[in-house]
N, C-alpha and C positions, 0 to 999 in steps of 0.2 A: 822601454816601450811604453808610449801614454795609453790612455782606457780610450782613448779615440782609435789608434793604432789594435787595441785587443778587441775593440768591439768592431773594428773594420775584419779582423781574419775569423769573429766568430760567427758572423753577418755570413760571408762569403763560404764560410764551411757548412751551415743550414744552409743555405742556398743550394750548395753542389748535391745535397743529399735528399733534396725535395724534388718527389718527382711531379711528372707534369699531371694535371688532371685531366681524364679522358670524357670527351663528352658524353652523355647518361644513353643519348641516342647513337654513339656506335660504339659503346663499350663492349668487352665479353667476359663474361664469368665465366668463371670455374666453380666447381661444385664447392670448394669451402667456399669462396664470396657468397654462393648460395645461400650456402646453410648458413653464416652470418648474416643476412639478408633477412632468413627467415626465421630464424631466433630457434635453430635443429639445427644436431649433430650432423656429421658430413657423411657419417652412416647410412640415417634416414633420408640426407637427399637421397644419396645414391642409391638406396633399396629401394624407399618407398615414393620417392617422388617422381624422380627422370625416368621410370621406367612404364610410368603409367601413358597413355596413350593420349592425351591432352596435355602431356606435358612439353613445351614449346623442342623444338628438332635439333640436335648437338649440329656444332661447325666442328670439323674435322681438319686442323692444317695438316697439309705434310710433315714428315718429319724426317730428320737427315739419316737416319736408320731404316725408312721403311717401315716401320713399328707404325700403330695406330696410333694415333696422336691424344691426349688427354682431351675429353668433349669439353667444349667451350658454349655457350650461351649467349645470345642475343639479350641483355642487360633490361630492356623494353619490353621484350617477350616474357620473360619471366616474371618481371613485375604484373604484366597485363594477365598474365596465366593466375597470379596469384591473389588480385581485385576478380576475377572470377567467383569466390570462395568468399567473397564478404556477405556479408550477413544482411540482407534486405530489411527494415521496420516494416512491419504491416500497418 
């Protein structure tokens, strides 16, 4: 096998294992994206953040159980929820 040949099947294995990018305007998070997002534990989203009443409204898919579905986030809202909280100069 040439190095043309091995870098043709390593090319094609990153390839299959790269996922697609979703665009920023209809992504949705989950509360670890979140807290990665906002530099907090996945605790503090979920205690102290998503629970507060300004905090942007969970999407809810169904699930094949029945079961409530893990809250998902509008990617834009969250961000916009969180330039709220910037710090004004006087």
């Amino acid at each position: 096998m040439s190095d043309a040949d091995i870098i043709e099947r390593l090319a094609a294995a990153v390839a299959e294992r790269i996922k697609p990018t979703v665009p920023l305007n209809i992504d949705l998070w989950d509360i670890a994206t979140i807290a990665s997002y906002m530099k907090r534990d996945v605790t503090s989203v979920r205690e102290r953040f998503a629970c507060l009443p300004d905090f942007p409204p969970a999407i809810r898919l169904p699930s094949a159980k029945g079961n409530r579905a893990q809250p998902l986030y509008k990617a834009t809202d969250v961000i916009a929820w969180t330039l709220k909280y910037q710090e004004r100069r006087a």
